[in-house]
TISESE-24497 format. One record per residue (C-alpha): residue in three letters; y, z negated, x. Coordinates in steps of 0.25 Angstrom, whole numbers, padded with zeros to 4 digits, always signed. Last residue first. Example, Ala and Ser with C-alpha at 12.3 -4.5 7.8 and 13.67 -1.06 7.14 Angstrom:
% residues 2
Ser-0004-0029+0055;Ala-0018-0031+0049;
This chain:
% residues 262
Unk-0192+0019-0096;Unk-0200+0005-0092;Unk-0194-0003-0080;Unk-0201+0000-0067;Unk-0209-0013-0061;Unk-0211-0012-0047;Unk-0224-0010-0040;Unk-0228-0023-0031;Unk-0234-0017-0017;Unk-0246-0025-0013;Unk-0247-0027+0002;Unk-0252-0041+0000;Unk-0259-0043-0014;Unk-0252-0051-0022;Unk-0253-0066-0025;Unk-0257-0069-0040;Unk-0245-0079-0047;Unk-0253-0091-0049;Unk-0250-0100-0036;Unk-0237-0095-0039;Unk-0236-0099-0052;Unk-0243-0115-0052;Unk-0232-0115-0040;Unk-0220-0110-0048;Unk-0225-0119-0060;Unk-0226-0132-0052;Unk-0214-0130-0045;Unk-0206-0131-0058;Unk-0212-0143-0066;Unk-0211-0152-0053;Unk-0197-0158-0057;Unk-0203-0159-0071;Unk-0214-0166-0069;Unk-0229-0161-0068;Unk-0237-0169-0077;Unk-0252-0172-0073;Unk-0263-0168-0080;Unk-0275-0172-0075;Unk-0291-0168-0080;Unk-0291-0158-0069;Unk-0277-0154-0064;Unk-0268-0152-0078;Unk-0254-0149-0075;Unk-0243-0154-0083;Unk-0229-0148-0086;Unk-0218-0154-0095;Unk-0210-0144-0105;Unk-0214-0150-0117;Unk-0230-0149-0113;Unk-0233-0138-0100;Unk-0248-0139-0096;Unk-0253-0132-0082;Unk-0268-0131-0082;Unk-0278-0133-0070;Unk-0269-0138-0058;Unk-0280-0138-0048;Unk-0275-0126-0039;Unk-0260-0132-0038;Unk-0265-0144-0033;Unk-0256-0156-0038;Unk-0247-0166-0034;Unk-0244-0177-0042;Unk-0235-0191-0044;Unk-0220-0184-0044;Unk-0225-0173-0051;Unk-0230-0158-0048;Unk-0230-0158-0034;Unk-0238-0146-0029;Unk-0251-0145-0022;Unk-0256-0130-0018;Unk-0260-0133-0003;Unk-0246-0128+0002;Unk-0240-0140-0005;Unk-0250-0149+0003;Unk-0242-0158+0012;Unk-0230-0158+0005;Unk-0237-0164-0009;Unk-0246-0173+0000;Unk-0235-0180+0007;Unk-0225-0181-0005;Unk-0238-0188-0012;Unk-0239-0199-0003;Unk-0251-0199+0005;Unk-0259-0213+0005;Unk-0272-0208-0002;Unk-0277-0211-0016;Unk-0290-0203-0021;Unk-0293-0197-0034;Unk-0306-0190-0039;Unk-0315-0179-0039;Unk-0308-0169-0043;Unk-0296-0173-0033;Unk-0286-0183-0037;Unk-0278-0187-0023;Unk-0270-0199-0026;Unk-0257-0200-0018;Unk-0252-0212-0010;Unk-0237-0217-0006;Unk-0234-0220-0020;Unk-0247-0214-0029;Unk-0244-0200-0031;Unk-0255-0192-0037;Unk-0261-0179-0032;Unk-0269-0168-0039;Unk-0280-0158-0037;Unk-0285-0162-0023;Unk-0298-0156-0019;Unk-0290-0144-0011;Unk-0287-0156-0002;Unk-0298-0161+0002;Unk-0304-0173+0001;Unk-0307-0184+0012;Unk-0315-0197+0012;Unk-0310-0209+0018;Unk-0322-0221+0013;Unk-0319-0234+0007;Unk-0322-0230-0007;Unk-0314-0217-0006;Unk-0302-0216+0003;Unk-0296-0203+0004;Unk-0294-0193+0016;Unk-0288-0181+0013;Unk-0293-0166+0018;Unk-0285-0154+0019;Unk-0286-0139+0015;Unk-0278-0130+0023;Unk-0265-0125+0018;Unk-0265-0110+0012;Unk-0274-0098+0011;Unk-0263-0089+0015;Unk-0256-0097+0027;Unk-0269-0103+0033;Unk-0276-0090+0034;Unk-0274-0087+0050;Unk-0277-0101+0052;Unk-0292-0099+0046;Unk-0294-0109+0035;Unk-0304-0119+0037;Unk-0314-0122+0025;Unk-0327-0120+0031;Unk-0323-0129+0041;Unk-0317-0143+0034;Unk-0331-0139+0027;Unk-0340-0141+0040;Unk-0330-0154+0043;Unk-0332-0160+0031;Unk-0346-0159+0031;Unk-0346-0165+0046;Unk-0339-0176+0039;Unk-0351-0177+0031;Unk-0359-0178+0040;Unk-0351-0191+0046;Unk-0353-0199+0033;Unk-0367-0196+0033;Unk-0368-0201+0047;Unk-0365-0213+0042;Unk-0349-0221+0046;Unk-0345-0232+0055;Unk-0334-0228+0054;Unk-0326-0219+0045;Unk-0326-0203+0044;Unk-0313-0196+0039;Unk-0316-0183+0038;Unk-0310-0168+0039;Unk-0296-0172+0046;Unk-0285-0165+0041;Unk-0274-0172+0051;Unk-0267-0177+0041;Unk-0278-0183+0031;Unk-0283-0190+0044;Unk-0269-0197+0045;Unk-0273-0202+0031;Unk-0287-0207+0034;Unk-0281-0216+0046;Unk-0284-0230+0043;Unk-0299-0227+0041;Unk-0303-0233+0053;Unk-0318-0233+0060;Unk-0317-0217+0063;Unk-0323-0204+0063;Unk-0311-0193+0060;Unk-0316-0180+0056;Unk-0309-0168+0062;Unk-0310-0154+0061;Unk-0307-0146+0072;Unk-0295-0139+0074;Unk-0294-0123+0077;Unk-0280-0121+0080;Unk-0279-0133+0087;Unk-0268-0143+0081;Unk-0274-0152+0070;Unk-0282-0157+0082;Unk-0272-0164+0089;Unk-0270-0171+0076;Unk-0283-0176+0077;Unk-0283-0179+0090;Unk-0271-0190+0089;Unk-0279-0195+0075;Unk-0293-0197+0083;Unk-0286-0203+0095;Unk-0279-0197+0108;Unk-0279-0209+0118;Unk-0289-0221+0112;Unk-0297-0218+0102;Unk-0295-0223+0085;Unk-0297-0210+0077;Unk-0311-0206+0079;Unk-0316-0191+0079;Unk-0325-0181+0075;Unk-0321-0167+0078;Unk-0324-0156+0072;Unk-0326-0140+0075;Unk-0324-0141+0091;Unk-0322-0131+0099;Unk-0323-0135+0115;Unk-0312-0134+0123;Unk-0300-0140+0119;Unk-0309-0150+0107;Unk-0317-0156+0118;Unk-0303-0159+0127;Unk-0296-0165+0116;Unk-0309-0174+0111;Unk-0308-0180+0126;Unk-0293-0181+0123;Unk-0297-0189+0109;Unk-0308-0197+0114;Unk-0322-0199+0116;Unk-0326-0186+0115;Unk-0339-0181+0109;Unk-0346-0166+0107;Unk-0354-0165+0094;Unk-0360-0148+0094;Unk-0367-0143+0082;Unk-0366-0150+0072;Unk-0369-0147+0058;Unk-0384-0153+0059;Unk-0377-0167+0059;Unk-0382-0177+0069;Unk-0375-0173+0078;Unk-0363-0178+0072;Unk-0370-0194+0071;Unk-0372-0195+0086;Unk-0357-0188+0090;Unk-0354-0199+0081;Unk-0362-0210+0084;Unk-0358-0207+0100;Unk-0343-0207+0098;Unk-0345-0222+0091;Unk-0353-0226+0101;Unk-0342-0220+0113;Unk-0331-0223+0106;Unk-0319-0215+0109;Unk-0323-0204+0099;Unk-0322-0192+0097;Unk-0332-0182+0090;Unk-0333-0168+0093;Unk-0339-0157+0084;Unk-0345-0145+0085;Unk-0349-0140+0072;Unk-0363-0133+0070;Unk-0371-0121+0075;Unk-0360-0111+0076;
């Protein structure tokens, strides 16, 4: 392929210019077809292949959230970056795994490096048929820094605190405040290797670096943290810190039994 096809929407016809304009501009494209709606978007992306798409939210008819969600349903969905003048719906963009959250008026910069994010979003796509073995999909959370959504993933996460109705994200390179409750996160991303270990974290499973046990009360030490693990939690802990341990055996292999010494 000689660069991404992508398609941008949007309802206005200055604003759907700049952007198919500023896309082109980008020596990783190959192709930038337009649409200035969701249904028109519809009929591109039903016959055409389209590796992302670039979309408002606010249109009359189907809008950028509507398509979205669309999209979450073809077995090859594109990516998608939402390019918008509102930042109101960063959360819902977290749902439906959006790759970036682009505000207006923005600099062509700003849209590159969408395109980054979409060419990474790419190379790290797991075939359907491996889903089950190699586990959940990675996901991307928006987060407001100095005025700007920017999105993390996932697999940076080491810990979570709860703050109420909000959750602080502590990754290596810092902390940030999002309004999901903890309960939310903590269902959502089991199968990702998170596990509950208090009533005010949850942590990744594959950053715990040392497990510390003092009078009989546990606390795991993620980076320079150590957070207590209460008692109610004690018990799951261990049995997932043992079977993420315990090795996996080959498939096909034939266990010999044990036979008792004469």
């Amino acid at each position: 392929m000689s660069g991404l096809r992508v398609l941008a929407v949007d309802d206005e016809a200055p604003a759907r210019a700049e952007l198919a304009y500023v896309l082109k501009q980008d020596d990783r494209i190959g192709e930038v077809r337009t649409a200035q709606n969701g249904t028109e978007a519809l009929k591109v992306l039903q016959t055409e292949p389209i590796d992302a798409v670039f979309l408002d939210i606010r249109m009359p008819g189907i809008d950028g959230m509507d398509l979205a969600k669309v999209l979450k349903r073809f077995t090859e969905a594109p990516a998608i970056v939402f390019v918008t003048a509102f930042d109101d719906h960063a959360v819902s963009a977290f749902d439906l795994r959006a790759v970036d959250y682009v505000l207006k008026p923005y600099r062509p910069e700003r849209l590159h490096e969408a395109v980054t994010r979409v060419i990474e979003s790419r190379a790290q796509r797991i075939p359907a048929a491996d889903a089950a073995s190699a586990g959940a999909e990675d996901e991307t959370i928006p987060v407001e820094l100095a005025g700007v959504t920017r999105f993390i993933k996932r697999s940076d996460i080491r810990y979570v605190e709860a703050h109420g109705d909000y959750a602080r994200l502590v990754t290596r390179d810092g902390r940030h405040l999002v309004r999901i409750p903890l309960a939310v996160l903590e269902e959502r991303w089991a199968d990702a290797g998170f596990v509950r270990i208090h009533r005010r974290w949850l942590v990744s499973l594959a950053t715990i670096d040392e497990v510390r046990v003092d009078a009989g009360r546990m606390s795991v030490r993620v980076g320079d943290a150590l957070l207590e693990v209460s008692r109610r939690h004690t018990r799951e802990l261990r049995d997932r810190l043992v079977r993420s341990a315990r090795p996996r055996r080959p498939e096909g292999a034939v266990v010999a039994p044990v036979r008792p010494k004469p």
